[in-house]
C-alpha positions, 0 to 999 in steps of 0.5 A: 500500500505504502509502494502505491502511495508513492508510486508516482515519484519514479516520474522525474518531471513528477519528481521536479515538480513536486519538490519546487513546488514543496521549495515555494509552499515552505516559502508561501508559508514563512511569510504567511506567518511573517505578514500575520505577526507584523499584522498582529504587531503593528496594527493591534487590530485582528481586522487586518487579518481578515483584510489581508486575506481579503486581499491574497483570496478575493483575485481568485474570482478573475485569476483562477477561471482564467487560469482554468481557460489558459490552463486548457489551451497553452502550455501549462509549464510556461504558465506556472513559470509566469505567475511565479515570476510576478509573485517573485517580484511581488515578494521582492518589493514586500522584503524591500518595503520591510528591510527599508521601514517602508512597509504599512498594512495598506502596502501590505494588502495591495501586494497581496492582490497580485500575489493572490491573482497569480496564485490562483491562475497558476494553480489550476495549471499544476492541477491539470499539469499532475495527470500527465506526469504520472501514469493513468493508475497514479493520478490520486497517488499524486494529489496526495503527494500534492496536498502532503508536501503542501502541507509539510511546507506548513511544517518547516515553513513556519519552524523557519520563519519562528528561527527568521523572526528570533535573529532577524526581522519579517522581511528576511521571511519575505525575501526567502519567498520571493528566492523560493518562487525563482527557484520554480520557474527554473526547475519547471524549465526541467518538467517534461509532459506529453505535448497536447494538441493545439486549440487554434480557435480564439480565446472567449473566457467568458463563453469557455468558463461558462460551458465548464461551471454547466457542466460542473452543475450539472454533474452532482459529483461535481457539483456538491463537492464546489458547494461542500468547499464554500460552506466550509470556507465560509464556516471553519477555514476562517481559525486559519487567518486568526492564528495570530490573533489566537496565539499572541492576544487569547493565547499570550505566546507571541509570535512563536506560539503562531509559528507553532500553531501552524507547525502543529496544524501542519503535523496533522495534515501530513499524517492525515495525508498518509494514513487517511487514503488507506483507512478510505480504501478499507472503509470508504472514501465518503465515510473519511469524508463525512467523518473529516467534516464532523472532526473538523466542528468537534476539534475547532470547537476544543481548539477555542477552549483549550487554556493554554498553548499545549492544549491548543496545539494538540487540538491543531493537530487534530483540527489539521488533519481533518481540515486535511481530510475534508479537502482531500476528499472533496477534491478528489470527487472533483477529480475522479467526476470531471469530464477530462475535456473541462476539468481545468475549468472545473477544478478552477471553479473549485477553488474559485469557491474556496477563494471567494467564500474563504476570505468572507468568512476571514473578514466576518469572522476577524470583525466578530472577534474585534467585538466578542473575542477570538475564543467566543468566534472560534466556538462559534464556528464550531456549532454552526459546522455541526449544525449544518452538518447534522441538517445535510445527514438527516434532511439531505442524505443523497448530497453524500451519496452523489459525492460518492457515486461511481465515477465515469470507466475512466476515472474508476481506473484512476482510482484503483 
């Protein structure tokens, strides 16, 4: 089982790819936490924290549908090269801004729109990019290795950028980000797929995006998945932005309790990314899911009570893992379900609800903890997941059985 789950890394292209874009996740997530202390520090005020990830999270509604149209037209390798040569930049002057004492939350924000656009218009490229560097049996092996070295980048990243913040400043985080997107555009220069015919006809965005969001709605294993993502996002994906605000004002652990806090969130992911596929192939695929979901309420909700620092992170590693399970579940009913000829576009549209319903959520959720408190939001959080959960078990079964319904011939070999 073990030999299956890494299986695809004696693709070297797989192999190239995955390990730059492991390089850029330890960087993304050095600054993440940089930007949320400086944040935190600065401004006293959790609300920029709801702001910011407005900002990185909003570009997506224009970036990542057009990164699904071009994703299915050109070459996906030169594309994600590109992004990440802005977000290169964008990274460079948010270091320069800091190292010269010129940085503000407002510079902050704007940077964060560009990076935040590129982002998503790069990541519907390596998500179409993954099934044609590994073999047709290996697809979902290779979106778990995805989602794993994301978030083991969730680990290191933050564990590094506690060690940057104890000897230097925010800005030396920025600067490696910005050094760890240069070295994907040229590892990428190395990552091989098999050439795709070319569309010749002219690009219409709108008209293209529009024909994959009908066939997305009208394919179920599709369509409740995208649904599934917003109303996490909007619910519980929002303790992601407050860590800061938990860790340095309920908390009173500064800014080495947030690097630990998304260290331990991290730790749970990476195990659950290992050990969730093959409880899913013994039991079920649904049944991890719905049970990652409920896991999710229940540990968010132990999370905002825990009294201390210890006790948080335990209830972050449990909160990690599931948080984990929730995406990797839905994402692989999107994969397996996707027509191959829309699935760029589809995936896109995916994420496109994480995108927009995520930093909604951060914002309403950041002003509410301004008023009531982080911990009173957090609990919040907590019951209103359970509760819309408990309502779909009882009053909508069929949602679940539709995300767990066999897939097309095609997409059953990929997952066996």
């Amino acid at each position: 089982m073990a030999s299956t789950s890494f299986a695809p890394l004696r693709h070297r292209s797989f192999v190239l790819a995955l390990s730059s874009s492991f390089v850029s996740s330890t960087g993304t997530w050095m600054q993440a936490v940089a930007l949320g202390v400086y944040l935190t520090q600065t401004t006293h005020n959790a609300v920029w924290l709801g702001l910011i990830t407005v900002a990185a999270w909003t570009p997506a509604l224009i970036g990542s549908p057009l990164g699904g149209v071009f994703a299915d037209r050109f070459s996906r390798q030169r594309w994600i090269q590109a992004n990440n040569f802005v977000m290169a930049i964008t990274a460079s002057l948010l270091a320069t801004a800091e190292l010269t004492h010129h940085l503000s939350p407002e510079l902050a924000c704007y940077l964060a729109v560009v990076e935040g656009f590129c982002s998503a218009a790069s990541w519907a490229a390596w998500q179409s990019l993954l099934p044609d560097l590994v073999g047709g049996d290996e697809v979902l092996a290779a979106v778990s290795l995805s989602s794993a070295q994301f978030n083991l980048g969730r680990i290191i990243g933050p564990a590094a950028a506690g060690v940057a913040l104890a000897v230097g400043s925010t800005g030396i985080c920025f600067a490696l980000n910005a050094a760890s997107f240069i070295f994907v555009v040229i590892i990428f220069s190395f990552v091989k797929s098999p050439s795709r015919p070319p569309v010749t006809t002219k690009i219409h965005v709108w008209a293209e995006t529009v024909i994959g969001a009908k066939v997305a709605w009208s394919v179920r294993g599709c369509r409740n998945p995208i649904i599934g993502i917003g109303t996490l996002a909007v619910i519980s994906s929002p303790f992601i932005a407050l860590v800061p605000a938990m860790a340095i004002q309920a908390l009173h652990s500064g800014k080495a309790g947030t690097a630990w806090l998304v260290t331990a969130q991290g730790v749970g992911a990476v195990s659950a990314a290992v050990t969730l596929p093959a409880l899913a192939k013994r039991t079920s695929r649904i049944l991890v899911l719905r049970g990652s979901l409920f896991t999710v309420a229940v540990a968010e909700g132990l999370y905002a009570l825990a009294p201390n620092l210890a006790l948080s992170m335990c209830a972050f590693v449990v909160l990690g893992g599931a948080y984990m399970g929730a995406l990797s579940g839905l994402n692989t009913s999107v994969q397996l379900h996707a027509p191959r000829g829309e699935r760029s576009r589809i995936l896109a549209l995916y994420t496109l609800s994480l995108s927009l319903f995520y930093p909604l959520g951060a914002l309403a959720q950041a002003a509410f903890a301004k008023a009531w408190g982080v911990r009173s939001v957090m609990f919040g959080a907590s019951c209103v997941m359970l509760v819309v959960l408990c309502m779909v078990t009882i009053f909508m079964p069929a949602f679940w059985g539709e995300i767990a319904s066999p897939p097309s011939e095609r997409a059953q070999l990929l997952a066996d």
